[in-house]
N, C-alpha and C positions, 0 to 999 in steps of 0.2 A: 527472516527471523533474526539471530541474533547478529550484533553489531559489533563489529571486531575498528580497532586502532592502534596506529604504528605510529613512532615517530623517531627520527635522526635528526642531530644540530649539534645549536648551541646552546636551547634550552633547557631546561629540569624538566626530562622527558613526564615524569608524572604528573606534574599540572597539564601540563601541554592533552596527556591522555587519559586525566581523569575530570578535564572539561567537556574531549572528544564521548567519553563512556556517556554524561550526561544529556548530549547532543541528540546520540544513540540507543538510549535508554527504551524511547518508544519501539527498538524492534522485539525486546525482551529485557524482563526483568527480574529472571529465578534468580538469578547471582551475577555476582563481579570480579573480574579481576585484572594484577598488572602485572610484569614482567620486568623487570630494570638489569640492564646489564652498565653493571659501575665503571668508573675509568679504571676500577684494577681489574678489570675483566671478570669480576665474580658473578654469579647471577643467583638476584633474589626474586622469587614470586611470593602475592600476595594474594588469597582467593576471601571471598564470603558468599556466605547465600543472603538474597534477599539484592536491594537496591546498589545505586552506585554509593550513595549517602552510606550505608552500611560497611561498604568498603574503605572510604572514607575515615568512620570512624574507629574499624580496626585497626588502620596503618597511624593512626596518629602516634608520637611518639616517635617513631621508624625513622631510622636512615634510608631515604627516600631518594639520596643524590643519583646522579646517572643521565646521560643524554641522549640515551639512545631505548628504547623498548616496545612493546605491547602491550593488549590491553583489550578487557570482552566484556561485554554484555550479554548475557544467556537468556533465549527462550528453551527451554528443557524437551529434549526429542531422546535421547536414549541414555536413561539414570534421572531421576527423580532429584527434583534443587538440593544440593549440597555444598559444603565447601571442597568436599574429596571431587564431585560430579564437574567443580565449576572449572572454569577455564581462566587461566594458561593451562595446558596439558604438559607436566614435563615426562621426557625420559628418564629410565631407570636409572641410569646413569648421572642423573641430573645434569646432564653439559647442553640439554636443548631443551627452550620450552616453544612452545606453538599455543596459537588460538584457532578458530575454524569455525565458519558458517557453513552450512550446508548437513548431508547427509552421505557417510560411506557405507556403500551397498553390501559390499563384500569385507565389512571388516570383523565377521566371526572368522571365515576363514583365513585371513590375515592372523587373527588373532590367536586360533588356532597354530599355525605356522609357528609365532613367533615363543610361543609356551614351550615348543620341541626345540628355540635356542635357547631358552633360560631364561625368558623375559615374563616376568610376571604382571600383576595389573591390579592397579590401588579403588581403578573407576570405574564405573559402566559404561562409560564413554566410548562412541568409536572415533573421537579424536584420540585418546590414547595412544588406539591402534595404532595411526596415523605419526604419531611423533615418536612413538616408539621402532616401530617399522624405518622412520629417518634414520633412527640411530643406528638399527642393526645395519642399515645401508654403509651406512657412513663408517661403524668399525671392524666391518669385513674385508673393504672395499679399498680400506684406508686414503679415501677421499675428500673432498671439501666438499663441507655444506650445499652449497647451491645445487651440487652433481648431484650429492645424496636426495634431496628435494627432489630435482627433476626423474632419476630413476624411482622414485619410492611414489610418486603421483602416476607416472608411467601403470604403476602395478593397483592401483587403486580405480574402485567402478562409484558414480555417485558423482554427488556434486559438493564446492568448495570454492572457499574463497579463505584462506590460511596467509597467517604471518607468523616466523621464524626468526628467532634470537640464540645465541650461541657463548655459552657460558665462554671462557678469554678470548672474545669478539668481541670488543669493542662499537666495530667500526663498520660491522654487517648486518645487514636487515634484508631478508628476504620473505617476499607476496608471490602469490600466484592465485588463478582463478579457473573457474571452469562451472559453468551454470549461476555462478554468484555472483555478487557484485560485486567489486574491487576499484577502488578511484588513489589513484597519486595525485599529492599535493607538492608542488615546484614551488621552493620557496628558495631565500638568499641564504644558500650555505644550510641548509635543512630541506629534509622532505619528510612527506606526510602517507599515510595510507588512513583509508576508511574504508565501512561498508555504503558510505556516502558522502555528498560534500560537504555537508553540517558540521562535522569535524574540522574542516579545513579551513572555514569561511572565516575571515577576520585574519588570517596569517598571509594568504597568498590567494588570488585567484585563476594562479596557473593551474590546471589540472589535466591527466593522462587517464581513459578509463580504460583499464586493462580487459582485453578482451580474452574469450576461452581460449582454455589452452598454453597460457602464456605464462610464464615467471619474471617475473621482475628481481635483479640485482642490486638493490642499494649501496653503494660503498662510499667511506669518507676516505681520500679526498677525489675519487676519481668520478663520483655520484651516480647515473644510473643507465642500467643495462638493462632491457627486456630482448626475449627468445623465446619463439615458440617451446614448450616442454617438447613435441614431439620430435621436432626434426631439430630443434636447437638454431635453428635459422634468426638471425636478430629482426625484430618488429621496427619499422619506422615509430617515431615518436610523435604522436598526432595530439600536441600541447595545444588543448582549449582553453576560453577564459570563461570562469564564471559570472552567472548575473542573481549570486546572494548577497545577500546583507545579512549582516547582524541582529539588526533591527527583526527581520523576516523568524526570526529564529526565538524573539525571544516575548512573554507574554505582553509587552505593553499595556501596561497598568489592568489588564484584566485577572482574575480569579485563578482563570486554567487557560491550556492550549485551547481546548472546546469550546469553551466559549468565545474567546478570542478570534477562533474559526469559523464559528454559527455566524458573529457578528460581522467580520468579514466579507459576508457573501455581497453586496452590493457594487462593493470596492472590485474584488475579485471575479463575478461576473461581466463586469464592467471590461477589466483586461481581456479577460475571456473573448469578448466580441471582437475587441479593438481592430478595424482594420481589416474584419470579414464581411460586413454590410457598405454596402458604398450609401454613400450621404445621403439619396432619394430612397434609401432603401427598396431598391429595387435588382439589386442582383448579390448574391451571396458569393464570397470570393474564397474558396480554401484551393490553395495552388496543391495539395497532395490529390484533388479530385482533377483538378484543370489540366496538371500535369501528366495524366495517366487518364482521360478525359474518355478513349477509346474502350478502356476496361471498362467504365461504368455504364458506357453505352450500350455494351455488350455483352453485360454480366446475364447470367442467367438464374443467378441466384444468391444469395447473401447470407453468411453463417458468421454471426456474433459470437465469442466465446468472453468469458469474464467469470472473477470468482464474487462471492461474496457480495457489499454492496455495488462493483460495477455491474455484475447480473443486474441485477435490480436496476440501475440505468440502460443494460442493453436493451431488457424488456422493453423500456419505455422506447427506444429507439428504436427496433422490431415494430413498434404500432406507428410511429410517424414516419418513416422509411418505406412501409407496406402504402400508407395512403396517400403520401405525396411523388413515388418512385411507381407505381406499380410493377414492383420488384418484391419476389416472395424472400420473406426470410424467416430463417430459423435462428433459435438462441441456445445457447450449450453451452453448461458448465464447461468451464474447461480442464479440469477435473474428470469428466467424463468424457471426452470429445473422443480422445483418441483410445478410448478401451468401447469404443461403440461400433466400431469399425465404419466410420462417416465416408462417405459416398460423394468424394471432391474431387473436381475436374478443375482444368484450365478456364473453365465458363464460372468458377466462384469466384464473388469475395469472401475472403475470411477477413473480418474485423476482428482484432484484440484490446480490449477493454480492459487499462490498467491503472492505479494511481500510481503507485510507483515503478512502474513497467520492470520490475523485478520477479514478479509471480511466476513461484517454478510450473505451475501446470500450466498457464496460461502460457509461457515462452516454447513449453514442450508441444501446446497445442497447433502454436506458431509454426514451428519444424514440422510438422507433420503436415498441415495444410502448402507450405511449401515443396515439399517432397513428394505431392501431389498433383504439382500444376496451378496451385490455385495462386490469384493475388492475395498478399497479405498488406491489411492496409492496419496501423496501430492506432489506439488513442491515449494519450499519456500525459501526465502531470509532470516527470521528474525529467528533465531535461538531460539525453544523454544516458540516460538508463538503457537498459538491454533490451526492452522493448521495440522502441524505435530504431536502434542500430540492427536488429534482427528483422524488423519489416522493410519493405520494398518501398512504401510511402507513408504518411499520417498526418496526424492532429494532436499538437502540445493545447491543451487545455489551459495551462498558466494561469494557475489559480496560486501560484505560489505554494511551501513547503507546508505541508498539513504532516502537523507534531502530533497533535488527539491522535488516538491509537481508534475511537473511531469515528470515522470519515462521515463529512457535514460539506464542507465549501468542494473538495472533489467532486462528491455524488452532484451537487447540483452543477458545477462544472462539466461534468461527463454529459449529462441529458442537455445542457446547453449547445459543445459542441456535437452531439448524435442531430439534433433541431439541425443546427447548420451543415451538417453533412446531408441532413434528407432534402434539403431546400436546395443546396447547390447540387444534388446527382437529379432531383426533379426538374432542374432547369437545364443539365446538360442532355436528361432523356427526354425532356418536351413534357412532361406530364404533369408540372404545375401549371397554374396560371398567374400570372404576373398581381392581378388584385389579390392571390390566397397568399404569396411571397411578401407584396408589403403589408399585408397584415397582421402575419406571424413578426416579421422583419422591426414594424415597427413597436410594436409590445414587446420583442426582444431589447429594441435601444432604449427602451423606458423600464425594463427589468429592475436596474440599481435601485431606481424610484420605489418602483413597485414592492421589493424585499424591507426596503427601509421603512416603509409603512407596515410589511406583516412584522418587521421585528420590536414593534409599539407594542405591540400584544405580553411581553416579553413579562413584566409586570405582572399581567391579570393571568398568565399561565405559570406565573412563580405560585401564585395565589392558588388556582386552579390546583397545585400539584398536592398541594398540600392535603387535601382531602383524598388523594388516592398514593399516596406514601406507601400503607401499608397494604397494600391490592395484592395479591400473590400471583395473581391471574388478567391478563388485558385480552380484547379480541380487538385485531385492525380490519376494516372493511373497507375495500375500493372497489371502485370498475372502473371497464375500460382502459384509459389513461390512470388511472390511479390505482387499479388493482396493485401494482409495483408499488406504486407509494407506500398503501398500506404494509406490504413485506419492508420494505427498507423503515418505517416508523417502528414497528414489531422488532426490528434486527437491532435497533439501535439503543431500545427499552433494553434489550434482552442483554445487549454487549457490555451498559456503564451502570445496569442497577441490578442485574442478576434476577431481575422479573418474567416470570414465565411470559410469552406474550407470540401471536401468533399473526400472521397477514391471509386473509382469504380474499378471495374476490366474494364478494356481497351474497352475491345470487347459490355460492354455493355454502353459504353458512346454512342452510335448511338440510345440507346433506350431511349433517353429524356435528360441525360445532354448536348448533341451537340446543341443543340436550347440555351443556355447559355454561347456557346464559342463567344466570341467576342474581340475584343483588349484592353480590359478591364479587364480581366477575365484571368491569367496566368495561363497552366496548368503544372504541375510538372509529366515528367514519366522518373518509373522506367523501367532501360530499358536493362538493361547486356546482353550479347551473350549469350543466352539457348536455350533449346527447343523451345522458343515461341520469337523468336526476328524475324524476317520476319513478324510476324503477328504484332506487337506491332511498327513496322517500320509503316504498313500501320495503322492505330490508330495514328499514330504521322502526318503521310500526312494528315488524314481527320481532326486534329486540323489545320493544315497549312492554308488547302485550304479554311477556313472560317475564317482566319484572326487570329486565337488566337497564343501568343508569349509560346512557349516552352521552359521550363526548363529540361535537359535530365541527369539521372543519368546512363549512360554507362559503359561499358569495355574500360580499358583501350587502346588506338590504331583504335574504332570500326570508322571508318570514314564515316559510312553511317549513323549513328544517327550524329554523327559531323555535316556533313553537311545539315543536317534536322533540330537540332535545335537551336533556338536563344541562348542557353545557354547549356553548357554541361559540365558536372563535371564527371571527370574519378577516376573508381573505379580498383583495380585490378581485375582481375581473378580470381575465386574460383568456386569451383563445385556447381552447380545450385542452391544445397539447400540448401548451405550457404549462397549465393547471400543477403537476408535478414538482415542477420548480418550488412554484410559489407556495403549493401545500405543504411541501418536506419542512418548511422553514420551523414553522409551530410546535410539528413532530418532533424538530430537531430539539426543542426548547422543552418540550413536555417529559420526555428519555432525562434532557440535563437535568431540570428540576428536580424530579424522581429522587435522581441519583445522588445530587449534592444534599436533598435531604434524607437521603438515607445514609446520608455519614460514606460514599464510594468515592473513590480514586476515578475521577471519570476521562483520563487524561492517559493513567497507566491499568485498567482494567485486567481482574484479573485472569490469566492464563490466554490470554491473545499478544498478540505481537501486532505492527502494522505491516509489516513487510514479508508475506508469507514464503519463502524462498526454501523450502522443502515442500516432499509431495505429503 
């Protein structure tokens, strides 16, 4: 959720942090704020509700000098957007301010606590708690800072990812984390904090990702110290380099991030494979399956968990994993997982399915399936993220940074690498055959091709959108392999235009949505030549025959969906369980449409974030 930034040097801490806020902006967008602590050691914060832009505009004017501060981005979890709710949070006292991602579990009774010393409370916030609780620390204690931090985190349940500033502190900056994300940027004679690297990209690409538990000390001139909070023990400094660009970060002459990203997919499909099919395609190579070769041989079962749109790829990877592994598996929110009481042994896999492998239920899902025996294998986009460093083994997808809040070039990333995870554990368990692997294999290496021809369509589905702008209501219909499609088509409508819309599998729209088909009411089906297209033909007559206008996502040439329905957009040809891929691409284009003609923000949508990091 929200997106917090620090920075110490020699520059005008505020530009430096109100580039990082805009960087950040897709985790949330109720309000903004900055924190500046000046070389005479005063400290000025500045909050707004609404965007980073908003903040912006209120500070203009302002002495803004200072080289050292914070700085937030809010998705709003406890107090409703305001400029009192936003963040920096300072103490009563005004001598601390703080920012915070995450969620404290226990801060009514903190808060309570701190009312019986005299501490009152301007916010609804339980960052408050949190900075206020610093201070009583710190002027009871009569301690430093960093001490007051680490006891006052000590006392706190929940999770977080906070940075601290200190009214005649100059020359301190301290982070720490636990469930959130937290990244140091190593630059010459400055460092950096974010809730990601997007901040930091273009200044340095040293970076440290603070793991749980941990406090980071920033000081000028001595620079930086991390220690565990618990036991105060110092961390080794595990300085990676990054592999962002600038370029990656910013729209290249497109409209929005979303589009930008829809049109992407060929490019980023392309890295996706790079280096996993060997040349004759004929053997799938992912070293997180090779390396660990014995688990997959001997798994006795497979448990997918993922929120949101990566469900929606886990599904699809649940039906190609079953048919080409004969290995049964299960899919679970993760979300649910562990309030289900799941039944995991040493004989699971548990998959985690994330784009930015920060997902607080999906990482909690993670912990508990290890705490059980089971292997944890990840799949992730964000390099370095908590995901991957909490699993055992995995799969970077590397579809590069996806800014749209929501997710187009991941989702088809995700069911790319699930394809090639079910292909290589098929071939380490005997149960493919070598002609099913290059045929999937090779309609994988022609994929780029294959998208860059459905994104032709792009045109006649701007067209297409236009007569259903004002629809209030959509139905998605799939099977099989594309039952999922339809939900992720329906999720995506639903996310950047605010359109009611719903994903069924076909066969059960006869069990209660068919009483809502009306000419009113467009329904969208996926519908390619597979296994299940005779069935999904008659599903498309029983929308006819009750008046509703069909939208058909087809095979190329198919003339019996042509003539069925009011609208049909051809895809190429691909093997069944690619279908997915290649269909999402149209959906993904028919949601933008929509949206940019209904006048929506389809980039910053409202009340979601991309980075879900609370429960």
């Amino acid at each position: 959720m929200c997106g917090i930034v620090g920075y110490i040097g020699h520059r005008k801490a505020y530009d430096v942090l109100v580039q990082g806020l805009h960087r950040l902006e897709y985790r949330g967008y109720d309000s903004a704020g900055v924190a500046l602590v000046k070389d005479n050691g005063s400290l000025q914060v500045y909050k707004s509700k609404g965007k980073v832009a908003d903040l912006e505009a209120k500070t203009k004017g302002y002495d803004l000098t200072g080289s050292i501060g914070i700085a937030h981005t809010r998705w709003a979890t406890h107090g409703e957007p305001s400029d009192v709710n936003a963040h920096p949070q300072v103490a009563q006292s005004g001598n601390i301010a703080l920012v915070h991602n995450g969620t404290i579990e226990n801060y009514a009774v903190l808060k309570k606590a701190l009312m019986q010393h005299s501490y009152t409370f301007r916010s609804e916030t339980d960052t408050e708690v949190l900075v206020q609780l610093i201070d009583y620390i710190k002027t009871s204690n009569h301690c430093e800072l960093p001490d007051a931090v680490t006891e006052a985190l000590k006392q706190v349940e929940g999770a977080y990812a906070i940075a601290v500033v200190e009214k005649g502190n100059p020359d301190l900056l301290i982070a720490a984390r636990k469930s959130s994300p937290l990244v140091i940027g190593m630059g010459k004679d400055e460092m950096f904090i974010a809730s990601d690297a997007t901040p930091i990209v273009g200044y340095t690409d040293k970076v440290i990702y603070l793991k749980d538990n941990e406090i980071a000390e920033i000081r000028r001139p001595s620079g930086l110290k991390i220690q565990s909070i618990e036991d105060g023990k110092p961390s080794k400094l595990n300085i990676q380099t990054l592999k962002l660009s600038v370029e990656q970060l910013e729209k290249g002459g497109y409209d929005t991030f979303m589009q930008k990203e829809i049109f992407e997919q060929p490019h980023t499909l392309r890295d996706c494979i790079r280096g996993r099919i060997t040349a004759d395609g004929e053997q799938v190579v992912l070293s997180g399956v090779l390396d660990n070769r014995e688990k997959f041989l001997n798994a006795r079962r497979m448990v997918i968990v993922a929120c949101g749109t990566s469900w929606h790829a886990a599904l699809i990877g649940k039906r190609i994993i079953q048919e080409l592994c004969s290995l049964p598996v299960e899919v679970e929110y993760a979300s649910e997982f562990r309030y289900g009481c799941p039944q995991i042994s040493d004989k699971d896999i548990v998959v985690a399915v994330s784009q930015s492998g920060e997902t607080a239920d999906t990482l909690a899902a993670i912990q508990l399936a290890k705490s059980k025996g089971a292997f944890v294998y990840g799949i992730c986009n964000v390099v370095g993220a908590s995901i991957p460093r909490n699993t055992y083994s995995g799969t970077y997808i590397h579809v590069g940074p996806e800014i749209g809040v929501a997710s187009t070039k991941a989702f088809t990333g995700q069911v790319t690498v699930l394809t090639l995870l079910a292909l290589c554990m098929g071939q380490v368990r005997g149960t493919v055959q070598k002609e099913r692997v290059r045929e999937i294999t090779q309609a994988m290496l022609a994929m780029p091709e294959t998208i860059k021809q459905v994104l032709e369509l792009a045109p006649a589905i701007h067209e297409l959108s236009k007569t259903f702008t004002y629809a209030r209501n959509f139905l998605y219909l799939g099977r099989g392999y594309n039952y999922p499609t339809a939900l992720e088509g329906a999720l995506k409508l639903k996310e950047i235009s605010y359109v009611h819309a719903e994903g069924y599998p076909a066969a059960e729209m006869k069990h209660g949505p068919i009483a809502l088909i009306d000419q009113e009411m467009p329904t969208v089906v996926i519908a390619p030549d597979d296994s299940l297209h005779d069935k999904i033909v008659s599903n498309i007559q029983q929308v006819k025959s009750r008046g509703g206008s069909v939208i058909a996502i087809a095979t190329k040439g198919d003339v019996s969906i042509k003539q069925l329905a009011d609208y049909c957009l051809e895809i190429p040809e691909v093997p069944e369980c690619l279908t997915p891929i290649v269909a999402s691409v149209p959906l993904q284009l028919l949601a933008y449409h929509i949206a940019v003609l209904k006048g929506k923000d389809v980039d910053q949508p409202r009340n979601l974030a991309k980075s879900v990091t609370v429960e």
